[in-house]
N, C-alpha and C positions, 0 to 999 in steps of 0.2 A: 376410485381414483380416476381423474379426469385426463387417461392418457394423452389423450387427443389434442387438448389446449396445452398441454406441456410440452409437446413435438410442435405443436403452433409455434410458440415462441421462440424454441432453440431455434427451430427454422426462421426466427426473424434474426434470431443473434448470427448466424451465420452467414444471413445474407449482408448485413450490417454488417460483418467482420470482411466480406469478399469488399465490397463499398471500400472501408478505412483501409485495406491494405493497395486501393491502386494509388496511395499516396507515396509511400513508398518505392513503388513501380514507376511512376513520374519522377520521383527524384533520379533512379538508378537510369530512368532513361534520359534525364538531363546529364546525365555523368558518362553516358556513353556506357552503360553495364549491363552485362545480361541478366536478361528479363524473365529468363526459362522460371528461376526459381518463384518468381512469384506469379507469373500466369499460371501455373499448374494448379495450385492450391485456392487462387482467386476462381478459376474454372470450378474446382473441386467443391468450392463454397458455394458457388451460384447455383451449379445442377443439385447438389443437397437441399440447399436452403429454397431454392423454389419449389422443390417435391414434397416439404412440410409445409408447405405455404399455399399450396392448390386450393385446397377448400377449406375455408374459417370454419371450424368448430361449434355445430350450434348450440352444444352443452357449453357452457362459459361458467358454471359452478368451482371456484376455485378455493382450496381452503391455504390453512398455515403452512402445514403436512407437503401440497403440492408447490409451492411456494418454494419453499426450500431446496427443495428437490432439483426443482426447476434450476437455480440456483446455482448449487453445487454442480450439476451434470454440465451446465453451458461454459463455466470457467474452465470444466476440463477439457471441453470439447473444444473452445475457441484457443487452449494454450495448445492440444495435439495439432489443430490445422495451422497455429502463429508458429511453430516449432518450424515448420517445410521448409519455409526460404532459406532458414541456417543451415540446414540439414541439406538441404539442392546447392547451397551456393558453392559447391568445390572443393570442401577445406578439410574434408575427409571426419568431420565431425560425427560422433553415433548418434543415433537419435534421441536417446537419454540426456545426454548431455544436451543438445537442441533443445529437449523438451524441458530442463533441468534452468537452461538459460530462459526461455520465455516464459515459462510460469514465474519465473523472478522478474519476468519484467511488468506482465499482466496484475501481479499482485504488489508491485509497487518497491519489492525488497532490495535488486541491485547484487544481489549475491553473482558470481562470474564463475564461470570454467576456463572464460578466455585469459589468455596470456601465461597458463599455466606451461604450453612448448613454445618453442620462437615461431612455428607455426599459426601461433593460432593469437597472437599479439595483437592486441584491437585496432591499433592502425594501418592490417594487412587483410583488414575486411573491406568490404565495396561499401559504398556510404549507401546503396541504398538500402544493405543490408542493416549496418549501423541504424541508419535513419528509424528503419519497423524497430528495430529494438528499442530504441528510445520512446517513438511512438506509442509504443505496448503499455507503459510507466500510463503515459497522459489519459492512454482509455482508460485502463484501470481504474486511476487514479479515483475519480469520481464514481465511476462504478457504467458498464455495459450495461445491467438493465434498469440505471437509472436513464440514461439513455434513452434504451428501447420507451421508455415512459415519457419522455420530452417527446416524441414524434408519432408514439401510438394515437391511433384515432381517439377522439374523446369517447367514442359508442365503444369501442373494442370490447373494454371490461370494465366494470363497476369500480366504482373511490376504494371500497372495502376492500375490494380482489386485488385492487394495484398494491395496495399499503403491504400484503404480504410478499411482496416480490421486495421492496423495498425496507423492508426490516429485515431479509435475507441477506441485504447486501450491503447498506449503507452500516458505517462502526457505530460504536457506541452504545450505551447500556439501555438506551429507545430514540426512540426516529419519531421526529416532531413535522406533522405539517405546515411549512412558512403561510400556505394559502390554503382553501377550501378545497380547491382541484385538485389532486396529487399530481395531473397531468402539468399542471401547471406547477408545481411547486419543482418540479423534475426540471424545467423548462427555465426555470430561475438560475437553479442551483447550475444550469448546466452555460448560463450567458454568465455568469458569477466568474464561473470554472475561466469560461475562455479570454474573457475581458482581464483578467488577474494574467493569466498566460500571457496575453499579447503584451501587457503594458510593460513583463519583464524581458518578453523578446527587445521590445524596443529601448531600454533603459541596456541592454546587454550592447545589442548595435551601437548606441552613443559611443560604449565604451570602447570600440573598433573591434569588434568582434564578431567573424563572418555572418553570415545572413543562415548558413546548415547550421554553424557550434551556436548560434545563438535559439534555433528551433531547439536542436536536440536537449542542450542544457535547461532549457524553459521545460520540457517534456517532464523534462527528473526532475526538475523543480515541483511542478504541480502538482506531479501524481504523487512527488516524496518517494523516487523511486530508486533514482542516484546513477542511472549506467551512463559513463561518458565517452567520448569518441576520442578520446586522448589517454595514450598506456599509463600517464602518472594524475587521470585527473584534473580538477580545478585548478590543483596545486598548478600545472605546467604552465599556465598562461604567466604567474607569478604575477598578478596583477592584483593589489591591493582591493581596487575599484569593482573589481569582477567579485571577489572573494564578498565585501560587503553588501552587493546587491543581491546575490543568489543567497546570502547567508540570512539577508531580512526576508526575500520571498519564501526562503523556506520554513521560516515562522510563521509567518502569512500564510501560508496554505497551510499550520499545521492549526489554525485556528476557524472554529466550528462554524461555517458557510453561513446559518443564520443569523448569525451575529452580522455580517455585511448588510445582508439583505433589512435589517434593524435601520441600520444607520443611514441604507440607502433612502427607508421611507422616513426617516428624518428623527427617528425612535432610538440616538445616540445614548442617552442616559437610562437607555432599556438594556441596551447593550454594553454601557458601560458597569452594569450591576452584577455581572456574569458572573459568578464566581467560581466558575473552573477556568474561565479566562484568565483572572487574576493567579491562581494557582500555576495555571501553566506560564504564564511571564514569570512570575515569583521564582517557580523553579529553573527556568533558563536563568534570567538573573543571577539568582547563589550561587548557580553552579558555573558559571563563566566566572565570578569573583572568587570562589572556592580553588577552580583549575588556574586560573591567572595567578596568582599567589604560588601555587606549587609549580608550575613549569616556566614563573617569570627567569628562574636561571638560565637557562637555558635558551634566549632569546637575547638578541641585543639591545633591544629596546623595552619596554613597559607597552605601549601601541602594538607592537610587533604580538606580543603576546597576548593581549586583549584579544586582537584580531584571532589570532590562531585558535584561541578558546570557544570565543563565541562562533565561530565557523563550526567547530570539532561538536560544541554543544548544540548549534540548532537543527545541524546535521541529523546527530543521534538522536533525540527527545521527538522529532520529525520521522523521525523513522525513513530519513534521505539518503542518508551512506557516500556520500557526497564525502571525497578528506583533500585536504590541501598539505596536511603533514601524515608524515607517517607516529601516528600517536600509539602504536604500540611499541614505543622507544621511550613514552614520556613515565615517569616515577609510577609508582603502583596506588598510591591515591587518587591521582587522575583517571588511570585506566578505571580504578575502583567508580568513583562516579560518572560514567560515561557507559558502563555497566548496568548501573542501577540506572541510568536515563532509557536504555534498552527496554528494561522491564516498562517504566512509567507512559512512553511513547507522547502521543500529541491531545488534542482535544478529541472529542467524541464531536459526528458529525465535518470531519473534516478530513483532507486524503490521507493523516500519518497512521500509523500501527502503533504496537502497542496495546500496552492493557487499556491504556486510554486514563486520561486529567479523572474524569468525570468517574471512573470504578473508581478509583486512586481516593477519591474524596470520601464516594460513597463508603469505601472499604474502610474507610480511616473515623470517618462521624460512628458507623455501627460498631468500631469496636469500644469507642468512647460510650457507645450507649450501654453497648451488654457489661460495660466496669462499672456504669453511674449504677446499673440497673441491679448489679451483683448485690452493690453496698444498698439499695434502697427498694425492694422488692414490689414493692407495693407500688411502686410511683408509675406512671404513666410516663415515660420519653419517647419522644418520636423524633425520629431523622428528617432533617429538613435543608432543604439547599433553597436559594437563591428566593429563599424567605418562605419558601412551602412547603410543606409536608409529602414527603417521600414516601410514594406508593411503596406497601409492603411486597407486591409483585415484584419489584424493579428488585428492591433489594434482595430478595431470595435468588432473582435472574443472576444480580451480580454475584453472588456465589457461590451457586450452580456453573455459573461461567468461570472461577477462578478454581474451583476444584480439579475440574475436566481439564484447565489450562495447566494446571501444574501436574495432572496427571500423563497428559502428555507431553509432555516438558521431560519429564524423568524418565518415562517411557525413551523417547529418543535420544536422549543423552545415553541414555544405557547401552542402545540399540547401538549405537555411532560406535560406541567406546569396544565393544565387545565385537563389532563388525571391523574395522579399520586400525583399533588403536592406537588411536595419536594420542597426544598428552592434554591432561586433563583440561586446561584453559583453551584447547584446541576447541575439543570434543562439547564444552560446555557452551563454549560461544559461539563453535558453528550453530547448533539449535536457537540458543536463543536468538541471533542475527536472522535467520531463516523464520519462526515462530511470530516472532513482530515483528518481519519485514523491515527488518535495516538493513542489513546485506552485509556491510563487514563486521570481522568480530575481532578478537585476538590471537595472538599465534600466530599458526597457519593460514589460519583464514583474515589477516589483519588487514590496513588498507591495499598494504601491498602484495598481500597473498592471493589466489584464489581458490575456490573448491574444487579444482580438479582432480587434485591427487584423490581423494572420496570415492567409493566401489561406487559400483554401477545399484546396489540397492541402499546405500547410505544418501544419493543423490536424488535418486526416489521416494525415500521417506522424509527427506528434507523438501522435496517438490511438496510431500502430503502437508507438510508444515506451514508450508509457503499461504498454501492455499487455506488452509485451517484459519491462521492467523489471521487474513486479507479477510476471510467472510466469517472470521469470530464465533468459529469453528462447528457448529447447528447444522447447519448446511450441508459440509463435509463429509462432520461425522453420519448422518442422518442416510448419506449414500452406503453405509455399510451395515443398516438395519434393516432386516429381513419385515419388522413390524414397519416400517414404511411406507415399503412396498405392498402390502397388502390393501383389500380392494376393502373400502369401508362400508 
């Protein structure tokens, strides 16, 4: 094992994490707030991250194995140093809980403890506290060591060696190079990322909406991550205009990065052929027509409920957590599909959770094949998307990945239920909201609830979810194997 080049890196993400967080520091110093809480930690990153960073590694040998690894260890390590500022800022918060709220925010889920006492009510934080936690969504979003990959030297490490850091991290059931470089294709996806950002910052601004709520909601936008700086949400602005624009960005980022980059080089009808694209519109569609119909009572208008639906659905299927209503008041068929949007999440290659359009498909053509295949033994069928033939690899990955994902799924539903015992709809959707990174669920934890009330080891295993889900789970789990860690 190449310890050496895996301390390399973490030591570049940290030093990269001390960088992203003096933007937070500027804000809180434009606000006139103290600044103790985040020089500590920015100090604490820079003396770390420069001590990994003295001398380049001249073994640069990197396999899958250390890849992953790498991976898993830096999410954890960047959510215990992102946790400090909450934890320093006054509010007499534990550190669990700290660590409980940034890994929700690093992994893009949106899940809260805040608001849970009148203490701790999100608009009695310092903005530039607010600000890093919003912040935390956007890094995530696209992924820290796709990152480090846009700005690594082109010598650093080999096409081969990056691809494994970047199948560590990026979703979806495999990770396609846009270009030859990976350095370069990191370096796309990452002007994709910020230029989509900006354009809804300013499309936000039009609509009068300050220059901080319009960063921060652009943050949860992109990453699909959902935390807002206002105690009821989107909802509070009550603005129509606002609700429609972050409701279409959040479709927009939940849709596969290479597909822009398609239509950028002028390759629209490459991109128009996608067929988990179409699947993923197709299911927001239904399911906005499906919920529009059952909760139009409830609405004074027919518009009024369109809006509310498609907000509610591109939120959830985005894996954004973003609410304007409190929809765990609406009929139990809506709550029912808005559930199962949980499960389904966004595209592969793009910032939503979820099991992902693309397993979704895959999972649905193989079981069509092993029925055609029951009744016709003999015949040859192969799985095929978007007109080719589906590596048998892939397929076996996706359900190797859906077994482990429902194994632990029930694992901490049990875990929750027999630690805390809230009631079943509680207990079921905190996981699942936690596990694909939506962040609200039902019950207790609904738009208007938070996880607070949750023991100090139910908020921990739901952090291990957080993170399972965001890196789709290899990663994680792979930090808790002894064969691992062994030297090859």
């Amino acid at each position: 094992m190449n310890g050496k080049m895996m301390l390399y890196l973490i030591g570049q993400i940290m030093r990269l994490e001390a960088i992203l967080m003096l933007f937070p520091a500027l804000c809180a110093a434009i606000c006139r707030e103290d600044l103790i809480p985040f020089l500590i930690p920015i100090v604490l990153l820079a003396l770390a991250g420069t001590l990994l960073t003295l001398r380049s590694p001249q073994k640069r040998d990197f396999s899958a194995r250390e890849g992953f690894l790498t991976v898993g260890l830096s999410w954890i390590i960047l959510s215990l140093f992102g946790a400090l500022p909450l934890f320093l800022c006054g509010k007499g918060l534990s550190f669990i809980d700290c660590f409980f709220e940034i890994v929700s925010g690093f992994t893009t889920t949106g899940a809260t403890i805040l608001g849970g006492v009148p203490q701790t009510i999100i608009s009695s934080f310092p903005k530039g506290i607010l600000f890093w936690r919003s912040f935390t969504h956007w890094i995530g979003g696209m992924g820290v060591l796709v990152f480090v990959l846009a700005i690594l030297p082109r010598s650093d490490m080999r096409n081969t060696k990056l691809m494994y850091l970047m199948r560590a991290e990026v979703p979806g059931p495999k990770v396609d190079k846009i270009v030859s470089k990976l350095t370069h294709t990191a370096r796309i996806l990452y002007g994709l990322y910020i230029a989509l950002t900006a354009l809804e910052v300013m499309l936000l601004l039009c609509g009068g909406m300050s220059v901080y709520d319009s960063l921060v909601h652009a943050f949860g936008t992109a990453g699909t991550g959902g935390f807002s700086v206002k105690d009821a949400g989107i909802g509070e602005y009550g603005s129509a205009y606002f609700d429609w624009v972050i409701g279409v960005f959040m479709v927009l980022f939940g849709i596969n990065f290479n597909l822009y980059y398609l239509i950028l080089c002028g390759h629209i009808g490459k991109a128009l052929r996608s067929e988990e694209l179409w699947w993923y519109l197709g299911i927001i569609g239904a399911s906005v027509a499906a919920i529009t119909v059952n909760i139009v009572h409830m609405y004074t208008s027919l518009p009024e409920a369109i809006r509310a639906s498609f907000f509610q659905v591109a939120s959830i299927i985005t894996t954004t957590g973003y609410s304007t209503v409190d929809f765990n008041a609406w009929p139990t068929f809506a709550k029912t599909v808005l559930v199962t949007l949980m499960f389904i999440g966004a595209c592969a290659g793009s910032t939503g959770g979820g099991i992902k359009v693309g397993r979704v498909i895959l999972l649905v053509k193989n079981g069509i094949r092993e029925i055609r295949y029951s009744m016709h033994p003999r015949s040859i069928i192969s799985v095929r998307s978007d007109g080719k033939k589906v590596d048998h690899e892939i397929i076996r990955g996706t359900t190797s990945f859906m077994i482990i994902y429902l194994l632990i799924f029930i694992f901490s539903v049990l875990f929750v239920a027999a630690l805390d015992g809230f009631d079943p709809v509680t207990c079921f959707t905190s996981v699942a909201a936690c596990l694909n990174n939506i962040g609200p669920g039902l019950g207790m934890v609904g738009p208007a609830g938070t996880f607070a009330p949750f023991s100090a080891l139910s908020k921990l295993l739901l952090s291990f979810d957080m993170l399972a889900g965001r890196l789709e789970i290899f990663p994680i789990l792979m930090l808790f194997s002894p064969s691992a860690w062994r030297k090859r």
